[in-house]
C-alpha positions in Angstrom: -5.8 -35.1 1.7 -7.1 -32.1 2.9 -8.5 -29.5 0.9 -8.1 -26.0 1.1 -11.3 -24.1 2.2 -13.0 -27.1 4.1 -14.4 -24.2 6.5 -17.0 -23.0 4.3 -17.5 -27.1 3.2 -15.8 -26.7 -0.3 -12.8 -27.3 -2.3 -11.9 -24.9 -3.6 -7.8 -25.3 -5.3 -9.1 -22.9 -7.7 -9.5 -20.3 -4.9 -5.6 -21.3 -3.8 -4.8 -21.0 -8.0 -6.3 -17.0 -7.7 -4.5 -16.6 -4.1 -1.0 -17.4 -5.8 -2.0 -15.7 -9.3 -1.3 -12.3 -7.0 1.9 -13.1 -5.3 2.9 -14.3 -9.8 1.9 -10.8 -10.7 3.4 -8.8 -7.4 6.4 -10.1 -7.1 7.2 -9.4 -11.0 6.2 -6.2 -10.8 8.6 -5.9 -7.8 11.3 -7.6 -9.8 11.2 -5.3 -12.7 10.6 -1.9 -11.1 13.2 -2.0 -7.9 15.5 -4.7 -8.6 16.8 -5.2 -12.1 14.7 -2.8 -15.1 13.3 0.9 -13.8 15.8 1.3 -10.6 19.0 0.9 -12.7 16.7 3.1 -15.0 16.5 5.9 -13.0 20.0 5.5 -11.5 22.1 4.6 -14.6 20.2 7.2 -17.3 17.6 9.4 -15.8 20.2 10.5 -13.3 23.6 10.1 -14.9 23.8 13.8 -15.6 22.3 15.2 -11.7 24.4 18.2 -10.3 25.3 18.5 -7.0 27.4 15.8 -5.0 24.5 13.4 -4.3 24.3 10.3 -6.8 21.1 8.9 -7.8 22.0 5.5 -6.2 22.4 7.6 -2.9 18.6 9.5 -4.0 17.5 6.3 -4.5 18.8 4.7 -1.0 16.7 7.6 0.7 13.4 7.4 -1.7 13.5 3.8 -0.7 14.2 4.4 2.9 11.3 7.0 3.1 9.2 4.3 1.5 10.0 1.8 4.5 9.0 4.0 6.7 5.7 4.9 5.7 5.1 1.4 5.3 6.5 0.6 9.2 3.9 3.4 10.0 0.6 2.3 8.6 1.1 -1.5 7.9 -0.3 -1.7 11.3 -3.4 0.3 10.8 -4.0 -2.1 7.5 -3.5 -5.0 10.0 -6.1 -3.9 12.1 -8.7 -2.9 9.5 -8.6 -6.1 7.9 -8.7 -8.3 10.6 -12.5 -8.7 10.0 -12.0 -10.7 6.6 -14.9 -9.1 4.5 -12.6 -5.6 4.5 -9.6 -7.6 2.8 -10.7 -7.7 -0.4 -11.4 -4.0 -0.7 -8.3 -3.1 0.8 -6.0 -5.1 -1.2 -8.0 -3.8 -4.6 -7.3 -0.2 -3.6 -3.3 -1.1 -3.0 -3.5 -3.0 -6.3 -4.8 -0.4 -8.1 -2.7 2.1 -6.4 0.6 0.0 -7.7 -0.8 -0.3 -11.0 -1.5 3.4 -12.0 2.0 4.2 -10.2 3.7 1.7 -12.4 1.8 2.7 -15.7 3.3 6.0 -14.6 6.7 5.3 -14.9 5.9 5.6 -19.0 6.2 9.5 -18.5 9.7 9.3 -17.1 12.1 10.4 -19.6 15.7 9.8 -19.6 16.3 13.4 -18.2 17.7 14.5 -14.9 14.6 16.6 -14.4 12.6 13.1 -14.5 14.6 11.7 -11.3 12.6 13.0 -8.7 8.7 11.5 -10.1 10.6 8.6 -10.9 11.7 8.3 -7.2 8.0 9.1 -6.0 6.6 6.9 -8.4 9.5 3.9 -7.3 8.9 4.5 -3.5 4.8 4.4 -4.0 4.5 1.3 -6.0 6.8 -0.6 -3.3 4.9 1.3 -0.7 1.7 -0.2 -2.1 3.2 -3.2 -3.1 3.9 -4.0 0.3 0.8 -2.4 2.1 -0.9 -4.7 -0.4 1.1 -7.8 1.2 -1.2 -7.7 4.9 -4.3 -8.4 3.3 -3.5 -10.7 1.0 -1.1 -12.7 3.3 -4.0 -12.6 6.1 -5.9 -14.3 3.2 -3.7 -17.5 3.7 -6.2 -18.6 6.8 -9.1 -18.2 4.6 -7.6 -20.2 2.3 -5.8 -23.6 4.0 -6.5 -25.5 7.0 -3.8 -26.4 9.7 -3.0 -29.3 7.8 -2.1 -27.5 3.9 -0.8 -24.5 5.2 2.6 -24.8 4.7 2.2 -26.2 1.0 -0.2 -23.5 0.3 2.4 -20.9 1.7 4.9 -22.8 -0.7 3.2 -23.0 -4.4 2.1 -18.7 -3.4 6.0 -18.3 -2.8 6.9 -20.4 -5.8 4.3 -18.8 -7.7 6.2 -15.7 -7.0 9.5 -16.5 -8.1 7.7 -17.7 -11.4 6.0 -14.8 -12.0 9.4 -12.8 -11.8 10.8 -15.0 -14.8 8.4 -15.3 -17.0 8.0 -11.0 -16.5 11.7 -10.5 -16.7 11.7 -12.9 -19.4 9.0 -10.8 -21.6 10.7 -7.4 -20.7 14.2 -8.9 -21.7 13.0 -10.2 -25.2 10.5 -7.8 -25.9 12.1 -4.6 -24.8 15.6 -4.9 -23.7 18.0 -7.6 -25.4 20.3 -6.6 -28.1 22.3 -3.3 -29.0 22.1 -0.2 -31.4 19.2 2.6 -31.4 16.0 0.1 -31.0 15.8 -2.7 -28.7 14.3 -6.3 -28.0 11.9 -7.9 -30.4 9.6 -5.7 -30.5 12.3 -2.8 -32.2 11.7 -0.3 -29.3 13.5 3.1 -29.3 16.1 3.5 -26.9 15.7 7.5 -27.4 14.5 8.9 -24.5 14.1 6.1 -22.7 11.0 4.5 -24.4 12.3 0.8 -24.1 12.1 0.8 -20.7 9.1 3.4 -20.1 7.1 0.7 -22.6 8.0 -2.2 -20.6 6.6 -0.2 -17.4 3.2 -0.4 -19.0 3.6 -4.2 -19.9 4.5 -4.7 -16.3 1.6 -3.1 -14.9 -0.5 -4.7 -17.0 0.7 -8.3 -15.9 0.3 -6.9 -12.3 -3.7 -6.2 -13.1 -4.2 -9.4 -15.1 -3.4 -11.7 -12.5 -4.0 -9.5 -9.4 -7.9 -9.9 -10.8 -8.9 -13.8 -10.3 -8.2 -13.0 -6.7 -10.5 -9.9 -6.6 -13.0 -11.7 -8.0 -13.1 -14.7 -5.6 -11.9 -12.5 -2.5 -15.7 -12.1 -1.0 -16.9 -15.9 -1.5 -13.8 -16.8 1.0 -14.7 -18.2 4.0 -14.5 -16.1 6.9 -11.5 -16.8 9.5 -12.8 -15.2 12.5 -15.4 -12.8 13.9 -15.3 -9.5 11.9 -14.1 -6.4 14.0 -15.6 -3.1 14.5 -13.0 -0.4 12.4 -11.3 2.4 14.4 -12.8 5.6 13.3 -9.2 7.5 13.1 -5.7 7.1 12.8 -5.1 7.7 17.2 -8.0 5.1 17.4 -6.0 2.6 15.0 -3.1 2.8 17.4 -5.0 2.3 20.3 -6.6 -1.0 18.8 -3.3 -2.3 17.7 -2.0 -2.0 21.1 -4.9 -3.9 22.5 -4.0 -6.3 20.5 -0.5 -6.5 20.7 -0.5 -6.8 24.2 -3.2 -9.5 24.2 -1.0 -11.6 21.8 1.9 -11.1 24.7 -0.2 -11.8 27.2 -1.5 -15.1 25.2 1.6 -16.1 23.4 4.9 -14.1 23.9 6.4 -16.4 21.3 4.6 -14.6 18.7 6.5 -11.1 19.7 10.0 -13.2 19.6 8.8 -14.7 16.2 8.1 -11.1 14.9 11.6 -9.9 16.0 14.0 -12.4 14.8 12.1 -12.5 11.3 12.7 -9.2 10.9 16.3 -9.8 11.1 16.3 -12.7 8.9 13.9 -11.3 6.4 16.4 -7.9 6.2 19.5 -10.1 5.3 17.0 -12.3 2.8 16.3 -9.1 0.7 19.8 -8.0 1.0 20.7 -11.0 -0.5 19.1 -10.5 -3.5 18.9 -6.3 -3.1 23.2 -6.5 -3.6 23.5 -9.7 -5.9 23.4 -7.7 -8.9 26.2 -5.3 -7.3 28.5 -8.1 -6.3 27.8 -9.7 -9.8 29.2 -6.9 -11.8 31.3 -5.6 -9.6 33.2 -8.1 -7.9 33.0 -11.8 -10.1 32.8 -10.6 -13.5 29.3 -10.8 -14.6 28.1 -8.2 -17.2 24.2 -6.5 -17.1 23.1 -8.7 -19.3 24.5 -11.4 -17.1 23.0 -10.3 -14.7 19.4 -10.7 -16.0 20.0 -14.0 -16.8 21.1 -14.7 -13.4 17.8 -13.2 -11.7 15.4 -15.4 -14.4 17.4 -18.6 -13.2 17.6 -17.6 -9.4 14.4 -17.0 -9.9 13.3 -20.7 -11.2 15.5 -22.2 -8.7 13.8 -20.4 -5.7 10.4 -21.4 -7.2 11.4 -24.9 -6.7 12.9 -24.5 -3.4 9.6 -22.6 -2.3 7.6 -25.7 -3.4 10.0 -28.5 -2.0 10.0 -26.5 1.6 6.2 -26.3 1.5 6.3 -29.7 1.5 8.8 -30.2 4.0 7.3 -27.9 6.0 4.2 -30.0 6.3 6.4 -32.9 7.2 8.6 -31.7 9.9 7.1 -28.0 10.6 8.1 -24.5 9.8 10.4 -23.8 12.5 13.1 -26.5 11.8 12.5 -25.4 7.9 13.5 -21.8 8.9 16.6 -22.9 10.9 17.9 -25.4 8.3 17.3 -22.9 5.0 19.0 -20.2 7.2 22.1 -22.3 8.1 22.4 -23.0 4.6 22.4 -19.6 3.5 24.8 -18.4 5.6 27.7 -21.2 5.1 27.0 -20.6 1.6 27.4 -16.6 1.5 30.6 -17.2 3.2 31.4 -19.2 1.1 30.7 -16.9 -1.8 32.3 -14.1 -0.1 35.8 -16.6 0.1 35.3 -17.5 -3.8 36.3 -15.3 -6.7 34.9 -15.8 -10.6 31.9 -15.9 -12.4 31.5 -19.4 -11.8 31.5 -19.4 -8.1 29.0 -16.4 -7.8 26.5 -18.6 -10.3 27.0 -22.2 -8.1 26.6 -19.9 -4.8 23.8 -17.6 -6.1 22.1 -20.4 -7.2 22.1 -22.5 -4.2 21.3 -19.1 -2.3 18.4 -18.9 -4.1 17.3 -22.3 -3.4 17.0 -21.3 0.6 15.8 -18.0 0.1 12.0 -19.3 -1.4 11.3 -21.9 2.0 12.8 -19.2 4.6 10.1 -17.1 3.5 6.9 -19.4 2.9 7.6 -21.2 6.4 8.1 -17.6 7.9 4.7 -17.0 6.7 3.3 -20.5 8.1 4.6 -20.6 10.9 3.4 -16.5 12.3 -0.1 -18.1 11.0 0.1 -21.1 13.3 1.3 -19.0 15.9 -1.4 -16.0 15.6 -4.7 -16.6 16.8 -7.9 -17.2 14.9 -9.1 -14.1 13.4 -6.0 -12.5 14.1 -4.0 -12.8 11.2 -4.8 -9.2 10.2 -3.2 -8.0 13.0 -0.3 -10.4 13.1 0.6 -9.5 9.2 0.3 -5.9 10.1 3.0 -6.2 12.8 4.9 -8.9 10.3 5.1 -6.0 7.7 6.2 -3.1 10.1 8.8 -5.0 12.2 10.6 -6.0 8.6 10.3 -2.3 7.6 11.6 -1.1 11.0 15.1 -3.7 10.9 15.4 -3.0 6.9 18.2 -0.5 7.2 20.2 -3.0 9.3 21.5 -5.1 6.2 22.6 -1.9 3.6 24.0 -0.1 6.8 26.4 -3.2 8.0 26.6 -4.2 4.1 28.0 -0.5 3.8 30.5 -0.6 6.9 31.9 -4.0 5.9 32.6 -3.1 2.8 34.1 0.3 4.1 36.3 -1.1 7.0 37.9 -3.7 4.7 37.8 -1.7 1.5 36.1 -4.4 -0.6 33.1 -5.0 -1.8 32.8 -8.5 -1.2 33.4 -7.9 2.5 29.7 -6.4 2.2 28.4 -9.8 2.5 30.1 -10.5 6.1 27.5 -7.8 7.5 24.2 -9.6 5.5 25.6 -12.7 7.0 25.8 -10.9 10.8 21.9 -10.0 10.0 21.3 -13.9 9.5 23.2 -15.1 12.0 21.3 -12.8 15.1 17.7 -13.8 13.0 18.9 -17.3 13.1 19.7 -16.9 17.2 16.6 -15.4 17.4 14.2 -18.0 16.1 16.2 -20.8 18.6 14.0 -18.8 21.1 10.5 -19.1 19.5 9.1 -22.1 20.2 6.9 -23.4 17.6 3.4 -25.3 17.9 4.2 -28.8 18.1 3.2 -30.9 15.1 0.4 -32.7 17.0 -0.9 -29.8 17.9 -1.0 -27.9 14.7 -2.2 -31.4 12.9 -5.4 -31.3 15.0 -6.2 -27.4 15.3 -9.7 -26.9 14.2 -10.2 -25.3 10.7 
């Protein structure tokens, strides 16, 4: 078999062990602060008392919107910095760090409406970050695999994820959040003023920082994936390089600039799926906040182990055919769920939603490597960011109409399935390396 890291002549599975170590730590920090702990924070008891005729679930729709787009702006500036590979490792320690000391933050935020507004700056920067973060590290994945492992090394960082957001969620539930009265979780907490969930801020940024560091470590003994590339020397100049660059790849490969689109759609309805899961939970089939947590932990495990069966699918049969079978999947299934009523449905559907969700996402990232050029990736993650950024608002706007025009929630999921289906029609219209060819690419 063939080992990851051959280019510079050694193994090195430890190297792949730090590489998924960060997506375990990102992607439980993301987990706790905008999905399930500090935004239903801000929006259920920092904000409960806000005048005016805004609610802080609208405040928060707009902080995370304003987020999006300064991530659409300068993910392709990142791209284009670290496409020579010795600037990654700086790069994605700053963005780390950044997240971090935004996440330790969140301990000041009391449960007061005059807290909303640095929560929402403190929210929107450590996704901004979090996500900035994402180009470097993903543009590692060349440094890290050959053709050949790609797609299982995309898998266990994907699964790696998805485990680091249980094991997290896990520690905040017992610790800090599970039970009732005036103190919470194991650790007897004080609910007053919010301290249960400020202290768990600090716990997650620490998990962040503890794994994010084998990675940092290791970052400059990686071997380099293509020749290193003069920086621009200003923002105007950034712009200029990526559109060298962009137009080179359309000139080389127009399948990458398909690839880039329809993944955009399909990666919008992804996070939508899990973005309203807790809001159909609770709201439509029964499930209680608490429930709710639970669900996420075992979602979570089940899309660990779908990430890891599709990497090794993928290396069998190739990302493309991966994408289009997870995607099928997921869209029978959330019409199915949005047919169903009951707690029990919602589990058996969320679960098996879950189980697509991991592989759509590693094989996305597998197959924009096979189809970006050497010493490219940079770029190509850059553009992989921005594009998902710039078609985010697609889901939560057709989510919204749906559930306006037929005056039920449920009917929200009809638009996230719309969202699938074009990203679905899209990627019939990339056409992937063939498996011969990606086989026998030079590492």
């Amino acid at each position: 078999m063939n080992r990851p890291g051959s280019r510079s002549g050694g193994p090195l599975w430890s190297r792949v062990a730090a590489w998924a170590l960060w997506d375990c730590g990102s992607l439980g920090m993301n987990a706790v602060v905008a999905t399930f702990v500090f935004s239903v924070y801000l929006t259920g008891s920092v904000g409960s008392g806000l005048s005016g005729g805004t609610s802080p679930a609208s405040w928060l729709g707009r902080a995370l919107a304003a987020s999006g787009v300064t991530i659409a702006v300068l993910a392709p500036l990142v791209g284009v910095w670290v496409q020579a590979p010795h600037r990654r490792r700086v790069t994605l320690t700053v963005l780390s760090g950044l997240a971090v000391t935004s996440t330790s933050a969140m301990f000041l935020i009391r449960d007061d409406p005059r807290y909303l507004w640095a929560g929402l700056v403190l929210l929107s920067a450590t996704a901004a970050c979090g996500d900035l973060a994402g180009v470097p590290y993903n543009a590692m994945l060349r440094q890290i695999s050959t053709p050949q492992t790609v797609g299982r090394i995309s898998g266990l960082g994907a699964a790696a994820g998805f485990s680091g957001s249980v094991v997290l969620l896990l520690l905040v539930y017992a610790g800090f959040i599970s039970g009732t009265g005036p103190v919470r979780g194991l650790l007897h907490v004080p609910v007053h003023d919010g301290l249960y969930v400020r202290a768990a801020m600090l716990l997650t940024a620490a998990w962040f920082a503890v794994l994010a560091l084998p990675l940092l470590f290791v970052a400059h003994r990686l071997p380099d994936s293509g020749e290193p590339a003069s920086h621009p020397t200003s923002m105007l100049g950034g712009y200029r390089k990526l559109w060298t660059e962009v137009t080179a790849e359309w000139r080389r490969d127009r399948n990458i600039v398909y690839f880039l689109g329809a993944s955009a759609l399909f990666r919008d309805g992804l996070a939508a799926v899990f973005g309203f899961g807790a809001v159909l939970g609770v709201n439509v089939y029964g499930l209680s906040q608490a429930d709710v947590l639970v669900f996420g932990m075992a979602a979570s495990v089940v899309a660990a182990g779908g990430s890891v069966a599709g990497g090794f699918v993928d290396h069998r049969i190739g990302s493309k055919p991966v994408i289009l079978g997870s995607l099928t999947a997921i869209i029978v299934v959330a019409l199915a769920l949005m047919a169903s009523s009951g707690a029990h449905a919602f589990w058996v559907c969320g679960l098996l939603l879950a189980l697509f969700v991991g592989p759509s996402l590693s094989s996305s990232r597998a197959l924009l490597l096979h189809l970006s050029k050497h010493g490219g990736e940079g770029v190509a993650f850059g553009l992989y960011t921005m594009t998902g950024r710039a078609a985010s608002f697609l889901a939560p706007w057709l989510f919204s109409i749906f559930v306006d025009a037929f005056g039920a929630v449920r009917a929200g999921l009809g638009g996230i399935s719309l969202v699938l289906i074009a990203g679905l029609l899209g990627m019939l219209a990339v056409r992937a390396p063939l498996r011969h060819a990606v086989l026998t690419e030079p590492a």
